[in-house]
C-alpha positions in Angstrom: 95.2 140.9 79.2 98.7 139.1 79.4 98.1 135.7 79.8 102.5 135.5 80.5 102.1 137.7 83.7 98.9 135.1 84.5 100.7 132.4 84.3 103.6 133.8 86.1 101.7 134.5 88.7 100.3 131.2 89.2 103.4 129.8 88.5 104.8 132.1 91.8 101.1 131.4 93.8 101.8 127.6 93.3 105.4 127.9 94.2 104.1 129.8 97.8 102.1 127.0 98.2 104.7 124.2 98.1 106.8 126.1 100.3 104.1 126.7 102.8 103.6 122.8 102.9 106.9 121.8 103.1 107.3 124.2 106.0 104.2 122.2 107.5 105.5 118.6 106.9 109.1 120.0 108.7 107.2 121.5 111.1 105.5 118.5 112.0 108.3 116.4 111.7 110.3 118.5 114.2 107.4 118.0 116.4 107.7 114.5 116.2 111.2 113.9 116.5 111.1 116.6 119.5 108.5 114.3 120.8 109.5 110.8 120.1 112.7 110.7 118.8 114.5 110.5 116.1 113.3 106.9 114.0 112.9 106.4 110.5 109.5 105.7 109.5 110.7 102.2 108.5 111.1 101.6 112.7 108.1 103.2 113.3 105.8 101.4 111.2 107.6 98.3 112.6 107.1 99.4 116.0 103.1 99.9 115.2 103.1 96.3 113.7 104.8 94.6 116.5 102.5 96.6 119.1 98.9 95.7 116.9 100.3 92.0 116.8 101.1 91.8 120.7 97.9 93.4 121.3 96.1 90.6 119.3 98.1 88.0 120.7 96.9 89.5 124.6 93.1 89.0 122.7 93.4 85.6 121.1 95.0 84.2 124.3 92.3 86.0 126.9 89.5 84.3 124.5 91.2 81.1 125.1 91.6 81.3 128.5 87.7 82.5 128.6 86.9 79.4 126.1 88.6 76.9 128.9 86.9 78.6 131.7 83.5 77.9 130.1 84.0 74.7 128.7 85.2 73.6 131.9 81.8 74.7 134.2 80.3 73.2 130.9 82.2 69.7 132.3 81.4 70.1 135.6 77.8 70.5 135.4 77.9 67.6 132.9 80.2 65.2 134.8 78.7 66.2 137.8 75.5 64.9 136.8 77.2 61.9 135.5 78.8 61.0 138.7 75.6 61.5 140.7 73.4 59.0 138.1 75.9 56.5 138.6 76.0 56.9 142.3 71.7 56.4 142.4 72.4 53.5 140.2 74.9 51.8 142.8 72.6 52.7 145.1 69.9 51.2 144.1 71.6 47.9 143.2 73.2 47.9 146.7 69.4 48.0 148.0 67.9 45.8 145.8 70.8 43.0 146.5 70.4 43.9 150.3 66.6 42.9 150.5 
């Protein structure tokens, strides 16, 4: 057995396999550019973090605007009980002050 041609054959199997994957990353890559462009990945993860934070700006402000519309029916039902206690009151002083 010589363990030199062994080796040198894994040394030349390994080298195949870094060639095969960098032909698959430029591969990809060409894909990408084809597709999208040509941007740095610096843009594009820029890009991803300006569209994740406008997307959870558009949430935040929808469950605002959902808070508001349930606190206000919340008032409504309150003040509108409110308004009609005060208006029994009134009108029971009004007929108590009338007879």
């Amino acid at each position: 057995m010589d363990i030199g041609r062994d080796i040198g054959h894994a040394d030349e199997h390994a080298e195949r396999v870094w060639k095969e994957l960098d032909q698959i990353i430029q591969r990809r890559h060409d894909q990408r550019v084809k597709a999208n462009g040509h941007r740095p990945s610096e843009e594009i993860y820029e890009a991803s973090v300006r569209h994740h934070a406008a997307q959870r700006e558009r949430e935040r402000r929808a469950e605002w605007a959902a808070y508001h519309r349930r606190q206000a029916e919340r008032h409504r039902a309150t003040l509108t009980d409110l308004v009609r206690f005060h208006e029994e009151a009134a009108a029971k002083l009004d007929m108590g002050g009338a007879a």
